[in-house]
DRENGU-56478 format. One record per residue: x, y, z of N, C-alpha, C in turn; residue in one letter. Coordinates in pm, whole numbers, plus 50000, padded with zeros to 5 digits. Layout:
<torses>
{{X Y Z} {X Y Z} {X Y Z} 'A'}
...
</torses>
This chain:
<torses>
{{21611 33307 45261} {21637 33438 45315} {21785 33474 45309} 'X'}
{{21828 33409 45209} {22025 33431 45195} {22037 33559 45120} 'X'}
{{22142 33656 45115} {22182 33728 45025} {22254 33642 44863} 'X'}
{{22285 33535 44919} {22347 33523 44777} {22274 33425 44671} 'X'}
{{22283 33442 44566} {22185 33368 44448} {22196 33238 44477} 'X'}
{{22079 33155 44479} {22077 33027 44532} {22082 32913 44388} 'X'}
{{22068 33024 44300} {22021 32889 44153} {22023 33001 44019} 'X'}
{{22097 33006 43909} {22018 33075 43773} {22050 33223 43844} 'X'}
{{21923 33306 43804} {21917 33446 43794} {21854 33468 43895} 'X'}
{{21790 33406 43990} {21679 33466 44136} {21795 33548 44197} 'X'}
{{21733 33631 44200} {21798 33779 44319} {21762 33737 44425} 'X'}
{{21855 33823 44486} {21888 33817 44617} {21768 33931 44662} 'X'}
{{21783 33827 44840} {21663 33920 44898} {21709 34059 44948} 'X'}
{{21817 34057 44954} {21866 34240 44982} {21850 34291 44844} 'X'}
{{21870 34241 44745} {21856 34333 44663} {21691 34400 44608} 'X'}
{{21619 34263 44644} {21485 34308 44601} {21450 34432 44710} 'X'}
{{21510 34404 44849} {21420 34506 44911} {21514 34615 44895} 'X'}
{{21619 34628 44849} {21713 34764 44800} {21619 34831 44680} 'X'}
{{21544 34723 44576} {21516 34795 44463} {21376 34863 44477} 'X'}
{{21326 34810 44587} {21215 34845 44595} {21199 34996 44692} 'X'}
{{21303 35021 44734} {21333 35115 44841} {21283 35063 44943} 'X'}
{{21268 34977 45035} {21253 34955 45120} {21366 34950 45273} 'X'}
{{21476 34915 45212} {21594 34883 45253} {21739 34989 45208} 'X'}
{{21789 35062 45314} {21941 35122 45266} {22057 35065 45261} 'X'}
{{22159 35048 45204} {22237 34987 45109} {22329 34995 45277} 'X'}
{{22350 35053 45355} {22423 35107 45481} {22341 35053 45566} 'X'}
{{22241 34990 45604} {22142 34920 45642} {22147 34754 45683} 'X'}
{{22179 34727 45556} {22150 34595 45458} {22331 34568 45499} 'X'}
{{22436 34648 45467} {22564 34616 45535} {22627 34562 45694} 'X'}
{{22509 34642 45761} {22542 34605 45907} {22496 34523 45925} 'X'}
{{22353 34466 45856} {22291 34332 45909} {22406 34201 45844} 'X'}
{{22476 34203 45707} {22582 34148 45698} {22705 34130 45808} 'X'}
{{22750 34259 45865} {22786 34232 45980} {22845 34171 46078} 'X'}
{{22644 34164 46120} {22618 34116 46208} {22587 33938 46191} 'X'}
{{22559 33899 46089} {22540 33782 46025} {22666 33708 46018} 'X'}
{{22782 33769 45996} {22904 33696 45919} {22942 33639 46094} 'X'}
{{22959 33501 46005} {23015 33373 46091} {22920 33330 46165} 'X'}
{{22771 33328 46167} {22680 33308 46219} {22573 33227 46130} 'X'}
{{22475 33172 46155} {22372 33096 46061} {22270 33113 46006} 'X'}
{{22200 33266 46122} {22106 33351 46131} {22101 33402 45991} 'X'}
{{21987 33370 45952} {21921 33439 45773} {21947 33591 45796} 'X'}
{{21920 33659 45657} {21947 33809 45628} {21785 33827 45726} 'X'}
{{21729 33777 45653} {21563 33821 45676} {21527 33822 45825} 'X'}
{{21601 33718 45891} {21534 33748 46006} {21587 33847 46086} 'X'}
{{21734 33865 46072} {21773 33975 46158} {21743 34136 46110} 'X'}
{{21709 34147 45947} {21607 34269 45875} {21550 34265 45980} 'X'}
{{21425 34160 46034} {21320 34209 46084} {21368 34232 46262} 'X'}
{{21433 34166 46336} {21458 34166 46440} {21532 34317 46460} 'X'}
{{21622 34352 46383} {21670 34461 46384} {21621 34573 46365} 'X'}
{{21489 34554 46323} {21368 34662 46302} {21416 34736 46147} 'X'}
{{21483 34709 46070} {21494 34784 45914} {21347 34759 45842} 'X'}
{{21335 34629 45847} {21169 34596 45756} {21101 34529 45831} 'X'}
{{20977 34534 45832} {20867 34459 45861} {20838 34322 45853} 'X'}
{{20773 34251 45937} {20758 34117 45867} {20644 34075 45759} 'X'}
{{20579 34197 45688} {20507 34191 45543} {20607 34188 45471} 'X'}
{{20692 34295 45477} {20753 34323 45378} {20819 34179 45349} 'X'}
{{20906 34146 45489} {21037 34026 45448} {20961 33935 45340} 'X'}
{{20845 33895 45396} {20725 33803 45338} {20704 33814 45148} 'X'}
{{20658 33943 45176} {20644 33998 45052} {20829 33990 44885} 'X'}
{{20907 34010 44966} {21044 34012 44909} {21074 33871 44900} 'X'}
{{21075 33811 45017} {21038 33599 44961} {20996 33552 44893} 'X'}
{{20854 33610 44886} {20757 33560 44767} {20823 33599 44619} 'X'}
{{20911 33694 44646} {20927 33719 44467} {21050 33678 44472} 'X'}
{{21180 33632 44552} {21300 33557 44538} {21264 33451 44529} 'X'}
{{21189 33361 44598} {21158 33234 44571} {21044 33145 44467} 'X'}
{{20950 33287 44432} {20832 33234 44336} {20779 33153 44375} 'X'}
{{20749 33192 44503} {20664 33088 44604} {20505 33136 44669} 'X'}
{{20403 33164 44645} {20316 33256 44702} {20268 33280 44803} 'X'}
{{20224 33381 44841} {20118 33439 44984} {20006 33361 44971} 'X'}
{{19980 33278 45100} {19815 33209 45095} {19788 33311 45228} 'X'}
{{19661 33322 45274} {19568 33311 45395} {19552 33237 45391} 'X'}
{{19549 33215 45498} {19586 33066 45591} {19405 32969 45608} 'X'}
{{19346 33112 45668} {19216 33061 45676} {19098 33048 45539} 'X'}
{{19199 33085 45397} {19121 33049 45290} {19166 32878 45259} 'X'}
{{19304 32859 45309} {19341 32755 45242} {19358 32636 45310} 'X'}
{{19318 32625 45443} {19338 32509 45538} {19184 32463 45505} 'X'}
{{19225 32288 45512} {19135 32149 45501} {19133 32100 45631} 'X'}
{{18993 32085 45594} {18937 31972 45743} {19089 31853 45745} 'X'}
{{19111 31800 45681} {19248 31685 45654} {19371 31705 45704} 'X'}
{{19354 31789 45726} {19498 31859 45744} {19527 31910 45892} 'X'}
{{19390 31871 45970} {19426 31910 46067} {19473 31868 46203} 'X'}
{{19440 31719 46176} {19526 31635 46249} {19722 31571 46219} 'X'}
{{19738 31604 46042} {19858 31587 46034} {19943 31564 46140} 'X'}
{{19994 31704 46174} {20097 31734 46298} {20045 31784 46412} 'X'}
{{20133 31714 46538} {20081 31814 46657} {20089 31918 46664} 'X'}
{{20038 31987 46797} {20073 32116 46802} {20224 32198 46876} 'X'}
{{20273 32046 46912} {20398 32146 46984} {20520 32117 46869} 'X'}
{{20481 32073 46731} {20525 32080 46639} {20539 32167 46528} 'X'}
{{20408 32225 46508} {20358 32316 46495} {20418 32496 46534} 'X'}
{{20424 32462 46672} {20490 32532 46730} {20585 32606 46742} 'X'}
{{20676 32456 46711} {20792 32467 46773} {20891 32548 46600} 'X'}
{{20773 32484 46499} {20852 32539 46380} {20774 32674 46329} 'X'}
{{20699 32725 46350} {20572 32807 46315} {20516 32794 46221} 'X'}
{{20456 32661 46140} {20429 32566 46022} {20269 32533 46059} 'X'}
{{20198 32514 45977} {20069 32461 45958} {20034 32419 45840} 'X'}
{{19993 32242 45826} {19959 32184 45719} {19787 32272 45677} 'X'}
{{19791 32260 45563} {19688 32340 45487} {19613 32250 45480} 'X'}
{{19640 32120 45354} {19601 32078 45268} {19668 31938 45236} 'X'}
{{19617 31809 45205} {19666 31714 45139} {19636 31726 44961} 'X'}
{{19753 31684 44886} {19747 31717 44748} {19761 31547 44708} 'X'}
{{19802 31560 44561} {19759 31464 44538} {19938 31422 44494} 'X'}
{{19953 31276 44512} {20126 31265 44493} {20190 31249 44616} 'X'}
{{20124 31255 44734} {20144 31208 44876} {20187 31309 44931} 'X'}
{{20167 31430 44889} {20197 31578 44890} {20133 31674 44982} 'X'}
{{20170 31735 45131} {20118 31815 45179} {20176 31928 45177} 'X'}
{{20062 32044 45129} {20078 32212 45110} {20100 32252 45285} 'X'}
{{20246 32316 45305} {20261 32374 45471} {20334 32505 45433} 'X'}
{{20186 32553 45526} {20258 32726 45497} {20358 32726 45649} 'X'}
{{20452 32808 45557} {20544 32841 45660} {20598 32979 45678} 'X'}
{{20687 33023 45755} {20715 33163 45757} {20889 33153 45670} 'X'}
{{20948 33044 45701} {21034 33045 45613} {21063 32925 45550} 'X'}
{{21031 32922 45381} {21024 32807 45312} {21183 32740 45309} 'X'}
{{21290 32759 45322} {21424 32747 45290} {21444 32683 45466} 'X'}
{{21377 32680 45548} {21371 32623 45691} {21405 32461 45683} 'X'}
{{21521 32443 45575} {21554 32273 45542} {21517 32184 45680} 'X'}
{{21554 32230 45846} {21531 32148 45937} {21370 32116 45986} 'X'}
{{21295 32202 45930} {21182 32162 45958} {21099 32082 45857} 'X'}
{{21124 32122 45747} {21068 32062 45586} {21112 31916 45639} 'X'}
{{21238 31854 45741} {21278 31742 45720} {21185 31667 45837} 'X'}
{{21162 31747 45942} {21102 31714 46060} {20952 31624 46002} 'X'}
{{20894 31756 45926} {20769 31718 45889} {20757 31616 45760} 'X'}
{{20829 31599 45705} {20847 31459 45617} {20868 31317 45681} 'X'}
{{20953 31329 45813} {20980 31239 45865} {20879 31200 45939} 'X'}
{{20765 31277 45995} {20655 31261 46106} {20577 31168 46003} 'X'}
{{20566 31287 45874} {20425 31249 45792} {20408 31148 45721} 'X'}
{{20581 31143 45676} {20623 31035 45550} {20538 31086 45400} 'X'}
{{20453 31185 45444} {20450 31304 45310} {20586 31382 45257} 'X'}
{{20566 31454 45133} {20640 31513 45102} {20598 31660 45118} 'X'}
{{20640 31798 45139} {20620 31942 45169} {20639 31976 45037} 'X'}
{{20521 32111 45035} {20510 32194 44939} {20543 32309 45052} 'X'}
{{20627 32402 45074} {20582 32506 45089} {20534 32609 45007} 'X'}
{{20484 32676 45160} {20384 32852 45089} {20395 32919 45215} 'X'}
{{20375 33049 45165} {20421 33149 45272} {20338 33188 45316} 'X'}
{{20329 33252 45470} {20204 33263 45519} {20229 33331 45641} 'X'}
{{20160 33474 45691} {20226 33557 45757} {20224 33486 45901} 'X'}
{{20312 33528 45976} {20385 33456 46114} {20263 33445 46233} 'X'}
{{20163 33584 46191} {20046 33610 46321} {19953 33493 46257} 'X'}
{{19923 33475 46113} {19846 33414 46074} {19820 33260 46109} 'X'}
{{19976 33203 46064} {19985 33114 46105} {19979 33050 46262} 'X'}
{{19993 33101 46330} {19988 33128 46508} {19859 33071 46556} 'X'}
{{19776 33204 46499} {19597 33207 46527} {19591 33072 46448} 'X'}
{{19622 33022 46325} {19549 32875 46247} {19597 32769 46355} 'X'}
{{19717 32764 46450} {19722 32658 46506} {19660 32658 46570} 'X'}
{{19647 32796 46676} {19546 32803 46800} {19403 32730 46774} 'X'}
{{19358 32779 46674} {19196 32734 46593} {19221 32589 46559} 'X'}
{{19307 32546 46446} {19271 32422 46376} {19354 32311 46445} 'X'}
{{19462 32317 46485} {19497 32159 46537} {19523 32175 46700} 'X'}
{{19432 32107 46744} {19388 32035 46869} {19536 31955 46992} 'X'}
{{19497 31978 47048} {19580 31939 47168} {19583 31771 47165} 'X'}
{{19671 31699 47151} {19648 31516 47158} {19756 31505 47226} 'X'}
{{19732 31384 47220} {19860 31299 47338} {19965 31304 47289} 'X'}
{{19992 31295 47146} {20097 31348 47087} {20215 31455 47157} 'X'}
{{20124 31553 47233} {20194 31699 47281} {20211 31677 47429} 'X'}
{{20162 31513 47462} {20226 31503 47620} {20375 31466 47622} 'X'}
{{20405 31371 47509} {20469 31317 47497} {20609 31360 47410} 'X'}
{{20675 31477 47422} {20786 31545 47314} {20862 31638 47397} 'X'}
{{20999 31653 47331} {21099 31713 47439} {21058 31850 47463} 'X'}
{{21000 31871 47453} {20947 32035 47491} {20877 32016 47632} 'X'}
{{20800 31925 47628} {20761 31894 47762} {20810 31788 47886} 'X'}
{{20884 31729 47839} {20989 31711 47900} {21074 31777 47956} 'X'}
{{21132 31932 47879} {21221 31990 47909} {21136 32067 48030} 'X'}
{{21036 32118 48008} {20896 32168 48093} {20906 32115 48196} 'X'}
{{20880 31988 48243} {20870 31862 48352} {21013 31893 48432} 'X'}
{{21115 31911 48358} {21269 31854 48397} {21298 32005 48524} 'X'}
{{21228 32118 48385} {21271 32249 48514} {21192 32310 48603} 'X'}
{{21023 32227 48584} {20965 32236 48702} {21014 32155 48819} 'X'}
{{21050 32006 48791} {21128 31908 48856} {21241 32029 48956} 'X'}
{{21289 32016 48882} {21467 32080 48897} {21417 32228 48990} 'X'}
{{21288 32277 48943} {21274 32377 49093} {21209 32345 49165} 'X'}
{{21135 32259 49179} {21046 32194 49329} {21166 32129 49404} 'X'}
{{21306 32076 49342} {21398 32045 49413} {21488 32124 49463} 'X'}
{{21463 32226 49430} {21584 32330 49461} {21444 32422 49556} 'X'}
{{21336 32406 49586} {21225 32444 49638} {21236 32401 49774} 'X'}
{{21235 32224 49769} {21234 32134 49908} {21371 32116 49920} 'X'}
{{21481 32162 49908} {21589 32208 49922} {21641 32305 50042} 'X'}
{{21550 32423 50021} {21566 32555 50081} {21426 32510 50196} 'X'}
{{21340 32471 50156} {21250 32422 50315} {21323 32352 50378} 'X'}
{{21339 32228 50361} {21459 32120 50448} {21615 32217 50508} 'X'}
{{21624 32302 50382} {21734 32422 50509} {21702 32505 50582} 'X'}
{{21555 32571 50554} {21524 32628 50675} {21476 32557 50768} 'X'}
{{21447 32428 50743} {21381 32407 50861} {21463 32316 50979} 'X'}
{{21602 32303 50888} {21707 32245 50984} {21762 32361 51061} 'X'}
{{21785 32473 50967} {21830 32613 51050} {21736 32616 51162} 'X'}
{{21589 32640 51119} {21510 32645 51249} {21538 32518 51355} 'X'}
{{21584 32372 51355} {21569 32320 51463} {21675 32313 51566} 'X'}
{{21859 32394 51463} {21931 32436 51482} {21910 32572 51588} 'X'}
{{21838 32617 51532} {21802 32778 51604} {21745 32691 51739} 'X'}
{{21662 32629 51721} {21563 32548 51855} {21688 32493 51960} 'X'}
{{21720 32427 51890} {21879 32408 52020} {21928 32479 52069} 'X'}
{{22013 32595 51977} {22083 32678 52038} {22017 32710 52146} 'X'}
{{21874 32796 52131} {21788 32895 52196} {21694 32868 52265} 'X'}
{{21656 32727 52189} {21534 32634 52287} {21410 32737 52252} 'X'}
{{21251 32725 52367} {21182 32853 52357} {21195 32982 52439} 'X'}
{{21151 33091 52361} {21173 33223 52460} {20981 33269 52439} 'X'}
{{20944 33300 52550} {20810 33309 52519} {20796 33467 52614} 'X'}
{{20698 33562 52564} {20665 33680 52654} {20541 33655 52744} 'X'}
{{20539 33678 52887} {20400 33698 52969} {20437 33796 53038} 'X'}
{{20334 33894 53029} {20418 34063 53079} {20477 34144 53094} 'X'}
{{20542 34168 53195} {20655 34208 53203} {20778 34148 53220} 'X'}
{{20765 33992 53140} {20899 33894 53188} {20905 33869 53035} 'X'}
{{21005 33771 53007} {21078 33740 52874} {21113 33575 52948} 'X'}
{{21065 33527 52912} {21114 33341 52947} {21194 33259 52897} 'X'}
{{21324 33196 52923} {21402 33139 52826} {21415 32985 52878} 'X'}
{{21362 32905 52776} {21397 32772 52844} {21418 32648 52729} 'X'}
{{21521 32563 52772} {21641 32460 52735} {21719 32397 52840} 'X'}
{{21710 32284 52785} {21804 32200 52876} {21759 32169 53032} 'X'}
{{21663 32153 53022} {21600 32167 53166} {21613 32274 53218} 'X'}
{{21647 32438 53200} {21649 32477 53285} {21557 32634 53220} 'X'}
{{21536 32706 53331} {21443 32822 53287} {21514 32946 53320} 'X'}
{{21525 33065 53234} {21562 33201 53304} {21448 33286 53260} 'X'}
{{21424 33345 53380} {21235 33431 53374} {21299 33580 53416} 'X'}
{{21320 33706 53318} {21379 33786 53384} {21253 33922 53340} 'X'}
{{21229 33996 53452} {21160 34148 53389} {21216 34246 53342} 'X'}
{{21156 34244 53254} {21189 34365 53157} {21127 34497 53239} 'X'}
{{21035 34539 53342} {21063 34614 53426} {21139 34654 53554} 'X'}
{{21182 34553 53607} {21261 34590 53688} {21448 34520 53707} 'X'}
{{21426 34421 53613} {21557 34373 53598} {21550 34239 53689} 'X'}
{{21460 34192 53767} {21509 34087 53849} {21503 33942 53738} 'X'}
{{21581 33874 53827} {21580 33757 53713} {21567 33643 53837} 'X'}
{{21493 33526 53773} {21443 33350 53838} {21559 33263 53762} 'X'}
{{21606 33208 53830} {21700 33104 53757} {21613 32920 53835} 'X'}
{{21607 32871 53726} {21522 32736 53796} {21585 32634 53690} 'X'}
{{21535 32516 53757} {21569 32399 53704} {21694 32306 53713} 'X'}
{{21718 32197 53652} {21773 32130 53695} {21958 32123 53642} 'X'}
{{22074 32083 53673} {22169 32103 53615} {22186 32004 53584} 'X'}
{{22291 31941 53473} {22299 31840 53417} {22360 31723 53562} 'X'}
{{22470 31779 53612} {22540 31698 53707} {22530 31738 53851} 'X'}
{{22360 31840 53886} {22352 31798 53994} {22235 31731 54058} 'X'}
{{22229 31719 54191} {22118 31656 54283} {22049 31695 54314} 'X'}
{{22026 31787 54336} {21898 31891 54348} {21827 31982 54175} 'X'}
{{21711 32076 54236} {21703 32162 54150} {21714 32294 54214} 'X'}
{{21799 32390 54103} {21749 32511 54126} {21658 32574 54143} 'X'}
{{21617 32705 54222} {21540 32776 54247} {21566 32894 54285} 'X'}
{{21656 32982 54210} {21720 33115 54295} {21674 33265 54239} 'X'}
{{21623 33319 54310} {21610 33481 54231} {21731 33558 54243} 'X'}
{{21750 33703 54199} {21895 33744 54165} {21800 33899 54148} 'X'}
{{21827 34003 54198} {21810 34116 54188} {21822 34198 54037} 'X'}
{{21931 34161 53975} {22026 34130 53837} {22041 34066 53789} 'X'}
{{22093 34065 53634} {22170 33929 53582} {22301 33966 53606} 'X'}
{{22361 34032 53656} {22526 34039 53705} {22499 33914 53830} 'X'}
{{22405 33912 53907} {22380 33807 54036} {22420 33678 53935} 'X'}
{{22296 33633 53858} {22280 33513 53794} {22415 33484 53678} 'X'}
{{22480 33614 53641} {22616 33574 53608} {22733 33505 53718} 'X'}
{{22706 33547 53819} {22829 33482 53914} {22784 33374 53982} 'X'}
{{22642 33378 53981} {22601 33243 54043} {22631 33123 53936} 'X'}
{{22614 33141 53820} {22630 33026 53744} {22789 32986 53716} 'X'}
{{22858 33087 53709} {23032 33099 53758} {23045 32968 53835} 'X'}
{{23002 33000 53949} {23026 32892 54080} {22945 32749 54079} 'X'}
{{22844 32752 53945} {22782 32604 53929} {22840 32569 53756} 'X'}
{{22930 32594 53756} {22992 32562 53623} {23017 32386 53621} 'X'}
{{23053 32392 53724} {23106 32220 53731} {22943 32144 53728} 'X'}
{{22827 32176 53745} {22719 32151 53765} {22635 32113 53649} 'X'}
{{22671 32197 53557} {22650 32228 53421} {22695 32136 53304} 'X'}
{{22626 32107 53216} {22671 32026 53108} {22696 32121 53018} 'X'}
{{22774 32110 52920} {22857 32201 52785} {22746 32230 52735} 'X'}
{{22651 32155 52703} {22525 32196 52591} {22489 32342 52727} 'X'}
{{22427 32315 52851} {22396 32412 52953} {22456 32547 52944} 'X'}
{{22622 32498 52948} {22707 32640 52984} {22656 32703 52862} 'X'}
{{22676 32656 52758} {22641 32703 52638} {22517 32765 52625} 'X'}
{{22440 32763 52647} {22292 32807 52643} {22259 32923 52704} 'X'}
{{22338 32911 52824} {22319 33017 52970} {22422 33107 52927} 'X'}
{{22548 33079 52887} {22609 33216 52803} {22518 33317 52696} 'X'}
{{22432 33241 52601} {22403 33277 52469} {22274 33395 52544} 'X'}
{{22212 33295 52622} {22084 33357 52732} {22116 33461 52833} 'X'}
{{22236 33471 52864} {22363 33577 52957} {22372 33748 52848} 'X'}
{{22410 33692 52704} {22434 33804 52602} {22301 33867 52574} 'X'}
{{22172 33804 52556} {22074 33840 52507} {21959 33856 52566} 'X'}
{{22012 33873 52718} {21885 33922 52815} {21801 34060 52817} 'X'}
{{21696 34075 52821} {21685 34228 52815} {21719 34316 52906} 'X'}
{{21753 34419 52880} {21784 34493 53028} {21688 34557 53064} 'X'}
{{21659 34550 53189} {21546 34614 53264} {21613 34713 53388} 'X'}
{{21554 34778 53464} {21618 34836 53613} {21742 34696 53623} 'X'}
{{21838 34771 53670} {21939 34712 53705} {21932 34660 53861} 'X'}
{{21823 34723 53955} {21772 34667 54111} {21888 34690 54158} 'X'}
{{21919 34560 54259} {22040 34649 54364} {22168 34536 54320} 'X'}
{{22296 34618 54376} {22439 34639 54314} {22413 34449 54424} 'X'}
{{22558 34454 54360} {22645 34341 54459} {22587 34170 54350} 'X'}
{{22468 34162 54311} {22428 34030 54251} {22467 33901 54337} 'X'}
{{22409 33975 54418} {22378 33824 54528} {22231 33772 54541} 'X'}
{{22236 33645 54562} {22056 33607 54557} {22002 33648 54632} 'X'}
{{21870 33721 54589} {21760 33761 54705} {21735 33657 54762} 'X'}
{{21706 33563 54691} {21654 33425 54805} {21649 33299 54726} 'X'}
{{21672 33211 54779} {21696 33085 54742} {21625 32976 54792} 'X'}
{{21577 32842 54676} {21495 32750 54739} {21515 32628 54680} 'X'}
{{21471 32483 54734} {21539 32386 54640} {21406 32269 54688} 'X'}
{{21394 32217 54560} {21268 32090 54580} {21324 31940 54661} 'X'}
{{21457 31945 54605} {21549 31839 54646} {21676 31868 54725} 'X'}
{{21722 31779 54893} {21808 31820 54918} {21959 31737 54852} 'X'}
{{22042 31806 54854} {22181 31754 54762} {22286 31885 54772} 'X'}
{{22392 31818 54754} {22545 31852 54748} {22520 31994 54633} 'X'}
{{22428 31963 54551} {22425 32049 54438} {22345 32137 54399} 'X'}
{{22267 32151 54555} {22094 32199 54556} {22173 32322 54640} 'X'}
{{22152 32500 54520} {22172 32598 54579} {22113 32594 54747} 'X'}
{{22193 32678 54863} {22098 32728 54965} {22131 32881 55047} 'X'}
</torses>
């Protein structure tokens, strides 16, 4: 698929499809181009670039190279169909036809001048390649139909590479679970549980509970403090109350506590604000102690 004469007098494939009108001379320049310093054939970027068809390219091959058009499904042998696998197959868009005689297998291909694959398939077969040309859909459907799936196609870097980036995202998968689910046990500390029953909002950590209504604003402060002797038991009209009460049990409190009861302080709901001053409505204690509100 080169522009320039490969041997003798064979023309070039721009020129055949220039003579044939198929191709404009202003056309056929930009795909040069686009080609120069690159490896990419004339023919394939013709067709990628949408100037010609892939009959045509086909057709203009066949007469630069004096190589012919088979159908695929006139010319493929029962023999031929285990040759090569299929992710070989594949991977070059090649299908053995035929064994000849001279240790010689006929493989149509889409591009006969494809030196890295002609070498692939010599080296598999330890045959030697004839190519023949054979349109790209054609060949496709003959693999789908004639050569069979084998162990051959478990085993090749294509599926490997397959394995490596399913691998590589189930890890980057249990990656992002193991971070959410440290965020979540992270979140669980900070916040501990907050659960709804009615008209209250429940917050509890660290031993201790804040139960406040979201209708009228009163708030329950309970439970135990890290460094004292008793337990709490105090209601609070407000959380301005249960803000100054915990003020005055700061020393009572462990850092993880203060911490909690601040975060639980910012994110209370507000309900009726009840009455001014935030002093306890009433107070009660399971245990008596130095540290047991009264």
């Amino acid at each position: 698929m080169n522009t320039r004469r490969r041997s003798g007098d064979k023309p070039l494939l721009g020129e055949i499809l220039l003579d044939r009108g198929l191709l404009a001379k202003e056309s056929l320049d930009q795909v040069l181009r686009v080609q120069a310093g690159g490896l990419r054939r004339v023919g394939y970027l013709l067709v990628k670039m949408k100037f010609i068809s892939d009959v045509q390219l086909l057709e203009a091959i066949s007469t630069q190279l004096g190589i012919p058009i088979v159908h695929v499904e006139n010319e493929i042998r029962v023999e031929a169909h285990k040759l090569l696998p299929r992710h070989l197959c594949r991977r070059f868009t090649i299908l053995p036809l035929a064994l000849e005689e001279n240790n010689v297998v006929r493989l149509a291909m889409v591009d006969p001048l494809d030196d890295v694959a002609i070498r692939e398939v010599e080296n598999f077969t330890g045959l030697v390649v004839r190519p023949v040309l054979a349109n790209v859909n054609d060949i496709r459907r003959g693999i789908e139909r004639h050569v069979s799936f084998s162990r051959q196609d478990l085993f090749n870097p294509e599926i490997y590479k397959f394995v490596a980036k399913i691998s590589a995202t189930a890890a980057v998968v249990l990656l992002l679970v193991a971070g959410f689910l440290t965020y979540q046990e992270i979140q669980r500390e900070v916040k501990g549980t907050i659960s709804r029953v009615k008209d209250s909002v429940i917050y509890k950590n660290h031993d201790l509970m804040v139960d406040v209504s979201t209708r009228d604003g009163v708030v329950n402060f309970s439970g135990r403090g890290a460094h004292a002797d008793g337990y709490y038991g105090v209601r609070f009209a407000n959380v301005d109350g249960l803000s100054i009460f915990l003020k005055s049990q700061e020393a009572q409190l462990s850092e993880a506590q203060r911490e909690w009861l601040d975060w639980v302080l910012t994110n209370l709901p507000q309900g009726d604000p009840g009455a001014s001053g935030g002093l306890p409505a009433r107070a009660s204690g399971s245990q008596r102690g130095r540290n047991n509100p009264s």
